[in-house]
VOGUDO-138483 format. One record per residue (C-alpha): x, y, z. Coordinates in Angstrom, 3 decimals, padded with zeros to 6 digits. Example, Ala and Ser with C-alpha at 12.3 -4.5 7.8 and 13.67 -1.06 7.14 Angstrom:
2
<pake X="012.300" Y="-004.500" Z="007.800"/>
<pake X="013.670" Y="-001.060" Z="007.140"/>
This chain:
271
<pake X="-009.472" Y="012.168" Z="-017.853"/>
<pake X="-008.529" Y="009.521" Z="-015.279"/>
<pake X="-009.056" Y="006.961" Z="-018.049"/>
<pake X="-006.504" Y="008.896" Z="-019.922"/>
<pake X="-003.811" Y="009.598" Z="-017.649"/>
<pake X="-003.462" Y="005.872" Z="-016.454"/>
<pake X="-002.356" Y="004.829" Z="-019.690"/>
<pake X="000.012" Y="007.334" Z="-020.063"/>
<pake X="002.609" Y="004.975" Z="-021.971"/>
<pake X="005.673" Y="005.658" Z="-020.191"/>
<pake X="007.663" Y="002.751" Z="-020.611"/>
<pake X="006.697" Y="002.710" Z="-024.461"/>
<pake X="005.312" Y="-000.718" Z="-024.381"/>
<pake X="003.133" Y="-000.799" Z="-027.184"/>
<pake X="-000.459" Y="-000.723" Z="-025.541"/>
<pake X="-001.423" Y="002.755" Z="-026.325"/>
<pake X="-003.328" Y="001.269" Z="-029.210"/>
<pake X="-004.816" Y="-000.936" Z="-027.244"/>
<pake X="-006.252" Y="001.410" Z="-024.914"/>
<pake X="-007.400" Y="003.278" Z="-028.112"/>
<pake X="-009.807" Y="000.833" Z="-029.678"/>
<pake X="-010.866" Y="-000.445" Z="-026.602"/>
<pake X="-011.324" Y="003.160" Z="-025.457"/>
<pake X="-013.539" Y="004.122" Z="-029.083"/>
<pake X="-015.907" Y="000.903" Z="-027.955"/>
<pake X="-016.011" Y="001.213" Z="-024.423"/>
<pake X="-016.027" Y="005.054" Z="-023.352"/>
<pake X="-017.423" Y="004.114" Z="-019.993"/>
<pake X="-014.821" Y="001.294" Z="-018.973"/>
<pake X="-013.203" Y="002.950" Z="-015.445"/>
<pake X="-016.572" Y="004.131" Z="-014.767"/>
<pake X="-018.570" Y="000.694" Z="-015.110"/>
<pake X="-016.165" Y="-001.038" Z="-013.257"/>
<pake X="-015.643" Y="001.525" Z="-010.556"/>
<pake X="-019.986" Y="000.740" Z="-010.372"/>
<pake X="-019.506" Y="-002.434" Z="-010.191"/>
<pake X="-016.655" Y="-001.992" Z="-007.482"/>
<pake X="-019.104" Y="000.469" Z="-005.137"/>
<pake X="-022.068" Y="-002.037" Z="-005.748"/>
<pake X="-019.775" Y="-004.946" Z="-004.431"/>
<pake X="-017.540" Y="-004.422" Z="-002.009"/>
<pake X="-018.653" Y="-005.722" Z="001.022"/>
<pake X="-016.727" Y="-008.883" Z="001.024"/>
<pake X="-014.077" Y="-008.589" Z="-002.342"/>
<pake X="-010.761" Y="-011.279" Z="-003.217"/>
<pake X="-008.093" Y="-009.289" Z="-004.872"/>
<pake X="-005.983" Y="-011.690" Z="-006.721"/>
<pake X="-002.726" Y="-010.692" Z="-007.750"/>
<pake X="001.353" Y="-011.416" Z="-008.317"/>
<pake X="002.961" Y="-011.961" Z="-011.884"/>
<pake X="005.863" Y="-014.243" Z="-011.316"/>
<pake X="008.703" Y="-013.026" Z="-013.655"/>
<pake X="010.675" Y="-015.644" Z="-015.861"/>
<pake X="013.145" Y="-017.266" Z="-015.358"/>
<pake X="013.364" Y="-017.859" Z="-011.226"/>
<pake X="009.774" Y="-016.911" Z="-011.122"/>
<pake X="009.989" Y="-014.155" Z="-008.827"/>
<pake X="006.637" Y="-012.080" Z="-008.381"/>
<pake X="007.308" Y="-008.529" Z="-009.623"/>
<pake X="006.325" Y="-004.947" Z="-008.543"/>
<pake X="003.500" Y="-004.048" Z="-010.217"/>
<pake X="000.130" Y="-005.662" Z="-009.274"/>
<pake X="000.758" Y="-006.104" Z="-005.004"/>
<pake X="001.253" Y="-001.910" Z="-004.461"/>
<pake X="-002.480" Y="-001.938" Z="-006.460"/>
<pake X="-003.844" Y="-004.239" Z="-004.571"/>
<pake X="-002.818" Y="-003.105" Z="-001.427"/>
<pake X="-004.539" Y="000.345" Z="-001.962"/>
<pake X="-007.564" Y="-001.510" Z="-003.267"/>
<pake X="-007.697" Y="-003.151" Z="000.213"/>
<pake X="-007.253" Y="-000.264" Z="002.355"/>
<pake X="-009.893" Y="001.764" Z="-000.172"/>
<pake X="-012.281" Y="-001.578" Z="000.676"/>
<pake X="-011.593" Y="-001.331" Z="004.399"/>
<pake X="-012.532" Y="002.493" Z="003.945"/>
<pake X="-015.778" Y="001.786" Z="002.671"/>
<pake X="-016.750" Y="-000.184" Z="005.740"/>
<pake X="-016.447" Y="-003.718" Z="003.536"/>
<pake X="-013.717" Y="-006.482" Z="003.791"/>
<pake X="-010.994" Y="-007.692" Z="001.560"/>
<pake X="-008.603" Y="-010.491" Z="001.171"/>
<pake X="-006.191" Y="-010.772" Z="-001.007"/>
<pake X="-004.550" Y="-013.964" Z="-002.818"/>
<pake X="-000.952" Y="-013.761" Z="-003.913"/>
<pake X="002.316" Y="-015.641" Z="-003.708"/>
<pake X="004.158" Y="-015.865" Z="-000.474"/>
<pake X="006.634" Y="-012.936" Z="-000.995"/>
<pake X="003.703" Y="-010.435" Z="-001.738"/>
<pake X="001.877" Y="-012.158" Z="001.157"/>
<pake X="005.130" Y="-011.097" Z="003.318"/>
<pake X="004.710" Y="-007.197" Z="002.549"/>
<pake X="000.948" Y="-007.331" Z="002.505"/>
<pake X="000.970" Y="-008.575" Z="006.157"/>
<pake X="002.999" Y="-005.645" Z="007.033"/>
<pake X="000.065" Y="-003.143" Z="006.585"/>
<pake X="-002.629" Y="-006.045" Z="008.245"/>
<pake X="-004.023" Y="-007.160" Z="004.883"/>
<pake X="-005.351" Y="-009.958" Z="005.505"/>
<pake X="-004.618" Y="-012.947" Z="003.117"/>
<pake X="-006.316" Y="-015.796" Z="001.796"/>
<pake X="-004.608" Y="-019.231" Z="001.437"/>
<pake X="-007.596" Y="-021.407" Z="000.242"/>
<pake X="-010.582" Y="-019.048" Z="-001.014"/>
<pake X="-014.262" Y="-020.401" Z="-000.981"/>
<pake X="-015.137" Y="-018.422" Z="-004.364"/>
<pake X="-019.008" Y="-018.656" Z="-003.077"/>
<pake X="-018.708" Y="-016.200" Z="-000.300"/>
<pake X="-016.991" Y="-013.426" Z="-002.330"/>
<pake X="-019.587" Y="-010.345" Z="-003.560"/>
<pake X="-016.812" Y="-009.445" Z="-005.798"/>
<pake X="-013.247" Y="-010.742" Z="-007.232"/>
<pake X="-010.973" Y="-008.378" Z="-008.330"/>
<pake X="-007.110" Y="-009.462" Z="-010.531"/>
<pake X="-004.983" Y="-006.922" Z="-010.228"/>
<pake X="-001.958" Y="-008.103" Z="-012.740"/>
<pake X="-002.455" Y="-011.498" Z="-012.426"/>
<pake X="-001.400" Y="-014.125" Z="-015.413"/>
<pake X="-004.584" Y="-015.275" Z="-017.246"/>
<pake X="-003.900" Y="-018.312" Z="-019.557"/>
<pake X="-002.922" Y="-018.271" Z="-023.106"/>
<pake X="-004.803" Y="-020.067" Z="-025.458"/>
<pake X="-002.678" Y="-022.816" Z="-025.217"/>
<pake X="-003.350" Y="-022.799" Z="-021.324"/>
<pake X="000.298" Y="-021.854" Z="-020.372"/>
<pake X="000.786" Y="-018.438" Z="-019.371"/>
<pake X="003.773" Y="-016.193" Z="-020.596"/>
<pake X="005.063" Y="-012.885" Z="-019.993"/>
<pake X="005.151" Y="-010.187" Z="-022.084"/>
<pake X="008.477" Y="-011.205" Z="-023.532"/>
<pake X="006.999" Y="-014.520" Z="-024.602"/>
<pake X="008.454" Y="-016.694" Z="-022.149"/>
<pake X="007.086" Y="-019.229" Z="-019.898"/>
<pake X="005.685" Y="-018.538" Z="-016.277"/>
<pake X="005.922" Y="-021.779" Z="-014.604"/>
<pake X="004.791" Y="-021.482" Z="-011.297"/>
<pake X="001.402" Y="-021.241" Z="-009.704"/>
<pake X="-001.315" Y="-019.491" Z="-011.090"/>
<pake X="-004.124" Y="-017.490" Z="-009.456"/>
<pake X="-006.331" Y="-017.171" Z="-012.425"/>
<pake X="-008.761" Y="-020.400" Z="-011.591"/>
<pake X="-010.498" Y="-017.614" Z="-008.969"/>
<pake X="-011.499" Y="-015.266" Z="-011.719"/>
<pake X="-013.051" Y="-018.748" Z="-013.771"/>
<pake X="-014.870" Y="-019.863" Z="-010.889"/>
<pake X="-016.184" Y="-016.701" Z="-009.691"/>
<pake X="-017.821" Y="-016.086" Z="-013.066"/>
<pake X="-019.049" Y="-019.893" Z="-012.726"/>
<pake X="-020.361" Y="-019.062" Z="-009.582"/>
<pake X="-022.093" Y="-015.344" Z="-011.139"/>
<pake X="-019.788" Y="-013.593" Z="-009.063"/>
<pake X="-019.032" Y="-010.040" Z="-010.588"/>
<pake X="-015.378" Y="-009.967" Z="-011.428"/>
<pake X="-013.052" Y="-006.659" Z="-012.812"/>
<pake X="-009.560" Y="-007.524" Z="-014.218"/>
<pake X="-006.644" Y="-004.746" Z="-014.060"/>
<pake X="-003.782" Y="-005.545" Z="-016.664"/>
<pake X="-001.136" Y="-003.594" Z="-018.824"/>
<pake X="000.145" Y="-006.080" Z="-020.747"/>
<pake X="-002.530" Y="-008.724" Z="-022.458"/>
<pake X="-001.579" Y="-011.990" Z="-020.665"/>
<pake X="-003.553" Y="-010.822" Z="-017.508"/>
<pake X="-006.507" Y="-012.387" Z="-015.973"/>
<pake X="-009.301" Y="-010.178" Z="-017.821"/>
<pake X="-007.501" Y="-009.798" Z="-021.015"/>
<pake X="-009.650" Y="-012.119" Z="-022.638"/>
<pake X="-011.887" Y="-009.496" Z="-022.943"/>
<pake X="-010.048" Y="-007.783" Z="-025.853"/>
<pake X="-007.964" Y="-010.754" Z="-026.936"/>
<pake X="-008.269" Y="-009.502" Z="-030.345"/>
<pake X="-006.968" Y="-006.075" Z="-029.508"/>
<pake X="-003.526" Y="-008.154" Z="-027.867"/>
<pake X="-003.246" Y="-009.834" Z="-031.053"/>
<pake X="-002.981" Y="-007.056" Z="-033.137"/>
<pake X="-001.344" Y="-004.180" Z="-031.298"/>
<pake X="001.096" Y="-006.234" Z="-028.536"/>
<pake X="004.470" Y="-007.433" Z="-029.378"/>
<pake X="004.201" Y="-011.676" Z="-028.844"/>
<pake X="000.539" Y="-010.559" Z="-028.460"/>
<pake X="-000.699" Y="-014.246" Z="-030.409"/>
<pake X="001.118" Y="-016.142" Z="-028.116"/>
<pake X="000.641" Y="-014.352" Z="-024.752"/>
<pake X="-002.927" Y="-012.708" Z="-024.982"/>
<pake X="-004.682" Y="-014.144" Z="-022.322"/>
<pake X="-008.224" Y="-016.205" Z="-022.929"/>
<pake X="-009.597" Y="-015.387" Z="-019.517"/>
<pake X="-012.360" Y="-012.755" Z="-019.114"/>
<pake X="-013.822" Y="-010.470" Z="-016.904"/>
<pake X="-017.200" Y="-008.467" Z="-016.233"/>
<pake X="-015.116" Y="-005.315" Z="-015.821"/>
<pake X="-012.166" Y="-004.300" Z="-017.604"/>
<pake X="-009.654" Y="-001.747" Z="-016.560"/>
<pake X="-006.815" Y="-001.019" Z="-019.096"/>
<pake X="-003.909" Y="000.673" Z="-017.551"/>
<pake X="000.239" Y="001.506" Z="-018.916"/>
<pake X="000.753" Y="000.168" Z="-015.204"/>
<pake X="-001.166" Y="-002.293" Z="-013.750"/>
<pake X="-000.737" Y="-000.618" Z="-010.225"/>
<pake X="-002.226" Y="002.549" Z="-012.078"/>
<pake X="-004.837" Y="000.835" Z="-013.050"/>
<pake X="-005.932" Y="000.033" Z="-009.539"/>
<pake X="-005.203" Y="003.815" Z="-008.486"/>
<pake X="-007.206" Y="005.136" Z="-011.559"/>
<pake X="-010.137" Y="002.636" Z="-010.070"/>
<pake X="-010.112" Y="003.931" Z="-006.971"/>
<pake X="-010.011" Y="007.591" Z="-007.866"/>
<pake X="-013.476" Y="007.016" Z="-010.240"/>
<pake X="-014.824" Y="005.196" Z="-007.068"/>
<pake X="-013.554" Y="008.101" Z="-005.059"/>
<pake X="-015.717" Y="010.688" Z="-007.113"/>
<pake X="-018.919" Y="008.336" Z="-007.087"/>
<pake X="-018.641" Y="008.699" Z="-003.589"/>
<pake X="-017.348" Y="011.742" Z="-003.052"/>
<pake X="-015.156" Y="010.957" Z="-000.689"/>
<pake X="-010.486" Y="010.611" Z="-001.654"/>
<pake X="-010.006" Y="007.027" Z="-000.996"/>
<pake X="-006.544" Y="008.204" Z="-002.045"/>
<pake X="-006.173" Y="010.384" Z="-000.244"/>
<pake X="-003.273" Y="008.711" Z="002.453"/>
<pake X="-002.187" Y="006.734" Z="-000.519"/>
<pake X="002.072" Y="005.963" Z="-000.191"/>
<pake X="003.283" Y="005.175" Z="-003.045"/>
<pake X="007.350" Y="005.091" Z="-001.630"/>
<pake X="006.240" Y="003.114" Z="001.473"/>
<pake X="004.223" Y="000.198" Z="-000.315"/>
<pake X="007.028" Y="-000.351" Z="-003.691"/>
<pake X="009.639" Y="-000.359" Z="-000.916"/>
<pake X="007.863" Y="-003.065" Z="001.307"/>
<pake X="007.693" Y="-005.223" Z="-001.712"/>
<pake X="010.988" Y="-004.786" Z="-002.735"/>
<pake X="012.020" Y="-005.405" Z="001.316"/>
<pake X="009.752" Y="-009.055" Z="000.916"/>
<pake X="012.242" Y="-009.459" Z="-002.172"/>
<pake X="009.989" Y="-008.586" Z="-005.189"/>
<pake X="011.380" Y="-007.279" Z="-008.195"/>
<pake X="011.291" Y="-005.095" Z="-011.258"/>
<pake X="009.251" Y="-006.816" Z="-013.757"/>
<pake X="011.143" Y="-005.458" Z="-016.632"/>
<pake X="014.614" Y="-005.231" Z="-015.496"/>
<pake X="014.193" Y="-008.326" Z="-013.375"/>
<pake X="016.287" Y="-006.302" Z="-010.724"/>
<pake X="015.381" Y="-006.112" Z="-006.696"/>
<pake X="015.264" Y="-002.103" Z="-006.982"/>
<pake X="012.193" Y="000.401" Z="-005.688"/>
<pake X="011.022" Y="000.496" Z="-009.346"/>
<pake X="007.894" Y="-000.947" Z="-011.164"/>
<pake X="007.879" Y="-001.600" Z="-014.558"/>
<pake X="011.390" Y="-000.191" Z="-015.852"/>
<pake X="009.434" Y="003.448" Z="-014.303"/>
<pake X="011.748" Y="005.277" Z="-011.453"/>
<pake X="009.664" Y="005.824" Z="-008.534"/>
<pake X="009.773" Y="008.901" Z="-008.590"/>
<pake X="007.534" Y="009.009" Z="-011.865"/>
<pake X="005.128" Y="006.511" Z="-009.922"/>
<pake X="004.590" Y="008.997" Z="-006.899"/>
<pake X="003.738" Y="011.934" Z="-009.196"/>
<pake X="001.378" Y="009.691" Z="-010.457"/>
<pake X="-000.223" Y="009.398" Z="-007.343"/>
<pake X="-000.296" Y="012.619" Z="-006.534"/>
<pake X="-001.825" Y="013.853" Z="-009.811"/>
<pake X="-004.088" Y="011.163" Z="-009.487"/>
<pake X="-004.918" Y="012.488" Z="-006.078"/>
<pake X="-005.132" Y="016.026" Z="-006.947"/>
<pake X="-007.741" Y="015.279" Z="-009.856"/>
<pake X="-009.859" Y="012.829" Z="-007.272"/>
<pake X="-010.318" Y="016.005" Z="-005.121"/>
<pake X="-010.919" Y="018.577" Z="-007.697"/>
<pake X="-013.589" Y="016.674" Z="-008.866"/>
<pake X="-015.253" Y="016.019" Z="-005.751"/>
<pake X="-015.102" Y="019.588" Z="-004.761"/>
<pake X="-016.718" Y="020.623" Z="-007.894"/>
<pake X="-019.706" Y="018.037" Z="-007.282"/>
């Protein structure tokens, strides 16, 4: 159900199919990672920040995600980090995440991309309109963790996110652009979400039930998109500095979040 409701396809974006197929093949996806994320957590980098063509500004979805994956980390008694461009750095300090400027992959138990940009197969990475992102890219820690045997889960919406690589084929044939932008870079986990900041909710909630305790449960969904749009962040589809994430009003994100929430506890009771 959680798997479900994540990729609710709001902002009509064409990856409904996606999640289909990949869905029919992998039934257990959110539950396998959410495993992997309980068996690993006690020292995790979160990667994430998708710089939006053409001044290459990072964009709303991704930071809000990784933010709650942090404070669900913290919860657990572990310790996370989190790797991101300096604007998302600027709002992330604001709720004492703590960052990480130079990563040692080797003393990570687990790395975690939550809507990062994973290289095309022409090694430049694009957005989902097809156009260039040239600045900085995070996706290197996701390569060298897996070079290392670290266990790594990507989150992504899209197909040119870190993890994507997984079900490149799937980009190709259901994503608009989806030859040129599917990314090549792959993941143990997979997570397939209509917003990559759901994605990292609906993660949390399956962790949430495994443990039977709400990890959401304080979850603000106003207070974190409004700290990223304060650190100057913007809407990755309308390329605007407004409390929005993905073309989606907030107000669609926060009754998300609390359907999301309201599921994680009915469950729990019921176990």
């Amino acid at each position: 159900m959680i798997a479900h409701l994540i990729n609710t396809d709001v902002g009509n974006r064409g990856v409904l199919g996606v999640y289909l197929d990949y869905r029919r093949a992998n039934p257990n996806f959110l539950h396998n990672s959410a495993r992997m994320f309980l068996d690993n957590y006690a020292r995790i980098l979160i990667v994430t920040g998708f710089p939006i063509p053409p001044d290459m500004i990072p964009e709303t979805d991704g930071p809000p995600g990784a933010l709650a994956l942090a404070k669900a980390v913290e919860a657990l008694g572990g310790k996370a980090e989190v790797l991101t461009y300096s604007e998302a750095g600027r709002a992330l300090k604001r709720f004492g995440v703590e960052l990480a400027e130079k990563p040692d992959l080797s003393g990570y138990s687990l790395v975690i991309a939550v809507e990062t940009p994973g290289r095309a197969a022409d090694g430049r990475y694009y957005s989902m309109s097809g156009l260039e992102m040239r600045r900085e890219a995070f996706d290197w820690a996701v390569l060298k963790a897996r070079e290392l045997g670290i266990p790594t889960i990507g989150i992504g919406d899209g197909g040119n996110e870190a993890g994507m690589g997984k079900i490149r084929e799937l980009v190709e044939r259901y994503v608009p652009h989806g030859e040129r932008i599917a990314s090549v870079v792959e993941t143990d986990g997979l997570v397939l979400s209509a917003v990559s900041n759901w994605g990292a909710y609906g993660l949390i909630a399956e962790a949430s039930i495994e443990v039977g305790r709400n990890l959401l449960a304080d979850w603000d969904e106003e207070k974190a998109v409004n700290a990223m749009v304060d650190a100057g962040l913007i809407d990755g589809v309308s390329k605007k500095l407004a409390p929005t994430v993905d073309g989606i009003s907030l107000g669609v994100h926060t009754r998300m979040v609390e359907l999301l929430k309201e599921i994680t506890g009915y469950f729990i009771k019921r176990s």
